[in-house]
C-alpha positions in Angstrom: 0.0 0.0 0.0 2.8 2.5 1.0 4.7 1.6 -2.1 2.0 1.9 -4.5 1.3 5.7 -3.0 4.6 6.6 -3.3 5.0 5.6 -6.7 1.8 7.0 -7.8 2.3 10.9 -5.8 5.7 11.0 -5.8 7.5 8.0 -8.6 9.8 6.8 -5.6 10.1 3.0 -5.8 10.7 1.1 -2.4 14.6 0.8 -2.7 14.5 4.1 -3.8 13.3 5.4 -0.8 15.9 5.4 1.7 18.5 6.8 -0.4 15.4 9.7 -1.5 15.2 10.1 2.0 18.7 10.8 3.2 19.2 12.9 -0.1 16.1 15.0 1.2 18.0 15.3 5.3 21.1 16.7 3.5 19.1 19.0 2.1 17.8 19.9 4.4 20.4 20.6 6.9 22.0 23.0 3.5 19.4 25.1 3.4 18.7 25.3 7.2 22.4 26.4 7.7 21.5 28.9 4.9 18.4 30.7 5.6 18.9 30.8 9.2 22.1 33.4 8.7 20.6 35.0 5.6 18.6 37.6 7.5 22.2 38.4 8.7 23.4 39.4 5.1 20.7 41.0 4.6 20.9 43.3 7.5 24.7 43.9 7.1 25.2 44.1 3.3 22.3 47.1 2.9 23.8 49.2 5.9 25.3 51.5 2.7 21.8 51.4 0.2 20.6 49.6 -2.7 23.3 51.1 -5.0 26.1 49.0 -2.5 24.2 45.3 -3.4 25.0 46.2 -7.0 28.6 46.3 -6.0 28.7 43.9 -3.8 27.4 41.9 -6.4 30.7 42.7 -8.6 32.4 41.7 -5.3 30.9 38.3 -5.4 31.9 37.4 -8.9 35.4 38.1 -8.5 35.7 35.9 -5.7 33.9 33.2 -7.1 36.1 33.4 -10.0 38.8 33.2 -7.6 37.7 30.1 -5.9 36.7 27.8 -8.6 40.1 26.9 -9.5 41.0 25.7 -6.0 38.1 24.1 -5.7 38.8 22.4 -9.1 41.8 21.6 -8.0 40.3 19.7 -4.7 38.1 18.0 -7.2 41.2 16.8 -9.3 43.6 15.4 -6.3 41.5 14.2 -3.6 38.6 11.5 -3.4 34.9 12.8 -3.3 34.4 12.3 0.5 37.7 14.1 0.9 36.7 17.4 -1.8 33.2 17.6 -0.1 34.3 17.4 4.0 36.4 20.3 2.4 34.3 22.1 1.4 31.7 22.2 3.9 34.4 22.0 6.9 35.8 25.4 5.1 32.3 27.0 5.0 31.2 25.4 9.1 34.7 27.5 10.3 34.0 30.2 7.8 31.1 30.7 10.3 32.3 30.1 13.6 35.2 32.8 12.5 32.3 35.6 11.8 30.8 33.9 15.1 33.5 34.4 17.1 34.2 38.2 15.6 30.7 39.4 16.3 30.3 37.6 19.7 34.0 39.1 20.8 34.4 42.0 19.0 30.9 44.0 18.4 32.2 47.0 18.3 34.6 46.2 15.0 32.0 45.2 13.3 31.0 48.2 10.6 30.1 48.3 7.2 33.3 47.3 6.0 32.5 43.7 8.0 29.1 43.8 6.3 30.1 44.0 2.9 32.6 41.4 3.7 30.3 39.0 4.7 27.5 39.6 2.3 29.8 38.8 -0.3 31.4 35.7 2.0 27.9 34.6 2.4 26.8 34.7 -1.2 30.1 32.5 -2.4 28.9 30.3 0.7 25.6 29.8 -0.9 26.6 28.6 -4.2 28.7 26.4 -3.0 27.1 24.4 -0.6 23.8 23.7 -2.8 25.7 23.4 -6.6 27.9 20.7 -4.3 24.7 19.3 -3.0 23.2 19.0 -6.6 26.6 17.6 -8.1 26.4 14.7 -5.2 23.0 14.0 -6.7 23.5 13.9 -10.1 27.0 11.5 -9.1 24.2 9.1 -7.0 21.4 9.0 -9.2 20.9 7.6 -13.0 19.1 9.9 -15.5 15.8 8.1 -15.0 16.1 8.4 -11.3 16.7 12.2 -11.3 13.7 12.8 -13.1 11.1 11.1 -10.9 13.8 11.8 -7.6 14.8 15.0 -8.1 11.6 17.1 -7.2 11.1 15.0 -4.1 14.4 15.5 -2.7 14.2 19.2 -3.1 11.0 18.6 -0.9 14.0 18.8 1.6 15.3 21.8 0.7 12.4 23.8 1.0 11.4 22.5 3.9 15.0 23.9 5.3 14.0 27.0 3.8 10.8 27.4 5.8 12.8 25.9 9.0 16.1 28.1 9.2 13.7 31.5 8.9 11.6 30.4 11.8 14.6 29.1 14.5 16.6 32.3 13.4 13.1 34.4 14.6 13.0 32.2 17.5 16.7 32.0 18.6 17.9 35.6 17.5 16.0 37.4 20.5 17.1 35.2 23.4 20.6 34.1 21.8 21.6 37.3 19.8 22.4 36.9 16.1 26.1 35.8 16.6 24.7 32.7 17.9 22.7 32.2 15.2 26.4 31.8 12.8 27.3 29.0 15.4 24.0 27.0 15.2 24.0 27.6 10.7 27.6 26.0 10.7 26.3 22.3 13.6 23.8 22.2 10.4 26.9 22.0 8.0 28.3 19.2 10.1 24.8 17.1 9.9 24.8 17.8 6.2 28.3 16.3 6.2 27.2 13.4 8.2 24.3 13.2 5.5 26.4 12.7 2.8 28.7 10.3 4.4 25.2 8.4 5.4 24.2 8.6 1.5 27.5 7.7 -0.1 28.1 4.6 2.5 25.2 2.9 3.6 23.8 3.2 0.1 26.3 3.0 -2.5 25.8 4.4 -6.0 24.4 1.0 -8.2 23.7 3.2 -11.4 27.2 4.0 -12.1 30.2 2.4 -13.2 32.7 1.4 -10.6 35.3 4.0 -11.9 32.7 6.8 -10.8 32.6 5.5 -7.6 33.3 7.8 -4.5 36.4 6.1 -4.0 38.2 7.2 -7.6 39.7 10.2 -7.8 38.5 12.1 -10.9 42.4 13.6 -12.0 42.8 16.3 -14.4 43.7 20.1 -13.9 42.3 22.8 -11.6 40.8 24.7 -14.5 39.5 21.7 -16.7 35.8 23.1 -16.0 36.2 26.4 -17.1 37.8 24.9 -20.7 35.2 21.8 -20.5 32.2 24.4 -20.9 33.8 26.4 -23.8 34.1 23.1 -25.8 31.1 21.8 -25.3 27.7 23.2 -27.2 25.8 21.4 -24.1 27.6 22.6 -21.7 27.3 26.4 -22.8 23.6 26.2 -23.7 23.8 25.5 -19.7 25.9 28.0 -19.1 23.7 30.6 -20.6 20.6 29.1 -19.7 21.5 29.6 -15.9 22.9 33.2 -16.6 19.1 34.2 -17.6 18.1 32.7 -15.1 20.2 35.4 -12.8 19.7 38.2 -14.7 15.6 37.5 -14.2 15.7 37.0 -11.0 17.8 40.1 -10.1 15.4 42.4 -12.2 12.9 40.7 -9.9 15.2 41.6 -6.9 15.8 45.0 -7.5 12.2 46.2 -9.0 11.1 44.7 -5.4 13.6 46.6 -3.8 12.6 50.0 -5.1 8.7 49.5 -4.9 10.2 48.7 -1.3 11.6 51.6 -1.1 8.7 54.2 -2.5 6.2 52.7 0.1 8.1 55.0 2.7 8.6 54.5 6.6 5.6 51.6 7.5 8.9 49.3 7.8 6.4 46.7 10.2 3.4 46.7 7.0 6.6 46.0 4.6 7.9 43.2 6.6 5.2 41.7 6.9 3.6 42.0 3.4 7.2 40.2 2.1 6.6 37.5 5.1 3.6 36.8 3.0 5.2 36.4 -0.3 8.0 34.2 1.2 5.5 32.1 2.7 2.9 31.7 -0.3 6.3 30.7 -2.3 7.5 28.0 -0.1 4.0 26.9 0.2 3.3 26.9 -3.4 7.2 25.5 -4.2 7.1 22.6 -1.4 3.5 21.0 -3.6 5.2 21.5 -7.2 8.1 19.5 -5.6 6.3 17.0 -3.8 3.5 15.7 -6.3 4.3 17.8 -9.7 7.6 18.0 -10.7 8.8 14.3 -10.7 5.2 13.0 -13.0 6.0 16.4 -15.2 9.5 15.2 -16.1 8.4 12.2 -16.2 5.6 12.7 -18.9 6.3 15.8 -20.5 9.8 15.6 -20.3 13.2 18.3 -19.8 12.3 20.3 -22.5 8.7 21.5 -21.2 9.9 21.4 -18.4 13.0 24.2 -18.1 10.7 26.2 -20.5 8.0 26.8 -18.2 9.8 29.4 -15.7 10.9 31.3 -19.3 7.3 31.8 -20.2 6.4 32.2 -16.7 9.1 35.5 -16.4 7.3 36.5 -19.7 3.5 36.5 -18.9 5.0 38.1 -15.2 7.3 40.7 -17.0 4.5 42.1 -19.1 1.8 41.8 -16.0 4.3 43.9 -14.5 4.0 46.5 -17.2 0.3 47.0 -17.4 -0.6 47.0 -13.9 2.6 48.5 -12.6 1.2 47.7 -9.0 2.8 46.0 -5.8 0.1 43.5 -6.0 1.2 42.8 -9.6 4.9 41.9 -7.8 3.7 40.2 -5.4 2.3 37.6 -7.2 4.5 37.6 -10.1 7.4 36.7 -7.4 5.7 34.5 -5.5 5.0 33.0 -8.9 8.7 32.9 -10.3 9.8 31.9 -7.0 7.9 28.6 -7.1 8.2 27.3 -10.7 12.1 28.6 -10.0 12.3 26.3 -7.0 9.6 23.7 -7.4 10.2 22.7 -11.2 12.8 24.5 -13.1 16.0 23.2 -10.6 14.9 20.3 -10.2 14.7 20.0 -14.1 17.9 21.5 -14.6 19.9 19.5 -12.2 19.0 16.4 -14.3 20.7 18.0 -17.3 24.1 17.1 -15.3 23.5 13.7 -14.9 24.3 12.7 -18.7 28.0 14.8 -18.7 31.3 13.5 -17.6 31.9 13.3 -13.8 34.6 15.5 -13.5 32.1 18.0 -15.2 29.4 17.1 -12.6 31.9 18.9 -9.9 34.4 21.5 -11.9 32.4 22.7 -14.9 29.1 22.6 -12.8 30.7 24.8 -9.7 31.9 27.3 -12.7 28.1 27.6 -13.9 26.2 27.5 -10.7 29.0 29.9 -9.3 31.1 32.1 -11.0 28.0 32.4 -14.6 25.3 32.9 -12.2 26.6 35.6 -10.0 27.5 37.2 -13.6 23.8 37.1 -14.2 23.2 39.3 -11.2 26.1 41.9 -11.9 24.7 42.2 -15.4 20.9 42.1 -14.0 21.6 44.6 -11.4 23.7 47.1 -14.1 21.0 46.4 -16.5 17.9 47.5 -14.1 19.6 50.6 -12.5 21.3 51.8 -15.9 17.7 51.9 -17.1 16.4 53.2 -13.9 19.2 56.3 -14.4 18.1 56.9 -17.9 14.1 57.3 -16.0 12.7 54.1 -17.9 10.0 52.4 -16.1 8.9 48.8 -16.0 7.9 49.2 -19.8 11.7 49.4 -20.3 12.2 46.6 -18.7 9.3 44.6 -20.1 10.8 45.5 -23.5 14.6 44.0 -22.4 12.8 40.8 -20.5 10.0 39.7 -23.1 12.8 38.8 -26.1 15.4 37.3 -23.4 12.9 34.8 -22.3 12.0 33.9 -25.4 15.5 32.9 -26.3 15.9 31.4 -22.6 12.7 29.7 -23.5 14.7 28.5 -26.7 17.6 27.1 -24.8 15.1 25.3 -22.3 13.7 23.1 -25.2 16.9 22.6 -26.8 18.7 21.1 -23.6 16.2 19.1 -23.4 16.4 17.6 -26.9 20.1 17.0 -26.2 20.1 15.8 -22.7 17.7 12.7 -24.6 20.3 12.5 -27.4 23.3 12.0 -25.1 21.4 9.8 -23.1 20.6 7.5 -26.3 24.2 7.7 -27.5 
């Protein structure tokens, strides 16, 4: 009985499950350490104005540019249990360094220590859930990821709506220095996640050689040269930077209706509470019952193009009504289909490529090509809003750039199936 409802709300067969299961813990515990210090970043980062995030956004590609090669370079030498404690040990002191600097020091702390963090933060971010995804598309065959992969982001999101509410309830009583601390005990039961994952339940879709005992070899940089010879690989690439740039113009057309509501900071709080909430809400369904039976039936290719046509019909909703209610559901909108089927979707896409480009080329785009998507979405919006163009202007950029995202959607699609058959 349990088996047949799994399989017929969520495609998870019963040996599936435990492995599902575990994948959906380490998820969790990702984007619980995550959201419960993003309030943090957010407070710090805007002590200078909106016009600083734009920078700090330029901050945050430069350093990710900086940090893929030694990543890459982890990823060529060591073992993938070795690469990943890494990496997530690096991030869990990262924290208790901040930690320990707020809790000690308060009175050091300025906007100097802000911006240093937002952009320490944002790297942070990337890192820990394109690792996450690479694990996944490592573990699980292409089949698998396209029933698995929506369920397993059930875990995610679940984080997400976890790590807001124990940052509310443990800031007051704790301060928000403690809050670093209890963000980087979730980066150790992530670790102890993965290790759970990778041991217990071995990978049986893959060759021996992929196992999590080979080392993959090659050079620090391979990633960065993989995507620029490979047609599949860039239509990724530029898939994901569209991605960025939309969500940014999103970002920052929030931020300055924000900002023209005036002083009512407790009616503006609370408004975006609501948005957050009807998006996690709406997200956590799509993952749980739709995404895995849409991949499934419809396939890739409908699938990545529905956020594309979703940021269109928003985009020029936007432009007629020019209201906050109009935002308001176009976000909570985006956010979903973003979250609930287009990663999901997308993550699948790397399941077909070498493994060495599961980890290096894959940190390059989820890293370094995305946060280029938000320097070029954030230039974009407030170079148009200098020049005293509206949401029209915008519209006008937005409509034709989804179209060809919409483009690249269906055509990744058609060649993840190609690969897959050759």
């Amino acid at each position: 009985m349990t088996t047949a409802l799994l399989q017929r709300f969520a495609n998870i067969r019963r040996d599936e499950l435990a492995p599902a299961l575990v994948a959906g813990l380490f998820f969790f515990c990702v984007l619980t350490a995550l959201m419960v210090v993003r309030p943090a970043r957010e407070a710090l980062g805007m002590q200078r104005g909106i016009e600083s995030i734009r920078w700090l956004f330029i901050g945050t590609v430069v350093v990710t540019l900086l940090v893929n090669p030694l990543f890459g370079l982890l990823v060529s030498r060591f073992r993938r249990r070795v690469f990943v404690n890494a990496t997530y040990l690096f991030f869990a002191f990262g924290l208790l360094a901040f930690h320990a600097l707020l809790a000690l020091a308060p009175a050091s702390i300025g906007e100097r220590t802000g911006q240093v963090f937002y952009v320490w933060f944002s790297v942070f971010n990337l890192f820990a859930t394109m690792l996450f995804w690479a694990m996944m598309a490592d573990r699980f065959s292409l089949e698998q990821s396209k029933r698995l992969f929506g369920v397993i982001a059930v875990g995610g999101t679940l984080g997400a709506i976890f790590g807001p509410w124990l940052a509310a309830v443990l800031a007051k009583p704790l301060g928000t220095a403690a809050l670093l601390s209890v963000a980087a005990g979730f980066l150790l039961l992530a670790l102890g996640a993965a290790w759970w994952l990778t041991g217990i339940y071995p990978e049986k879709n893959h060759p021996p050689a992929s196992s999590a005992h080979a080392v993959i070899g090659g050079s620090a940089w391979e990633g960065f040269h993989a995507v620029f010879r490979s047609p599949y690989l860039l239509a990724i690439c530029a898939y994901v930077l569209i991605v960025a740039v939309m969500a940014t113009f999103i970002y920052f057309t929030r931020l300055q209706m924000v900002a023209a509501l005036g002083a009512n900071l407790d009616m503006r709080t609370a408004m975006f509470a609501r948005i957050d909430l009807i998006a996690q809400a709406a997200t956590l369904v799509l993952q749980a019952i739709v995404t895995g039976h849409l991949m499934r039936r419809l396939g890739v290719s409908v699938t990545l193009a529905l956020l594309p046509l979703t940021a269109a019909l928003g985009f020029l909703g936007l432009a007629l009504l020019g209201s906050l209610a109009a935002l308001i559901a176009f976000e909570a909108t985006f956010r979903a289909v973003q979250r609930g089927i287009m990663r999901p979707a997308r993550e699948t896409l790397f399941t077909v490529v070498a493994r060495a480009d599961r980890y290096k080329s894959k940190a390059f785009i989820d890293t370094f090509v995305y946060r280029a998507g938000d320097v070029i979405g954030a230039q974009t919006e407030g170079l148009l809003g200098r020049l005293g163009m509206g949401l029209a202007a915008l519209a006008s950029f937005a409509l034709p750039l989804a179209m060809i995202w919409m483009a690249l959607g269906v055509w990744l699609g058609y060649a993840q199936r190609k690969r897959a058959a050759g």
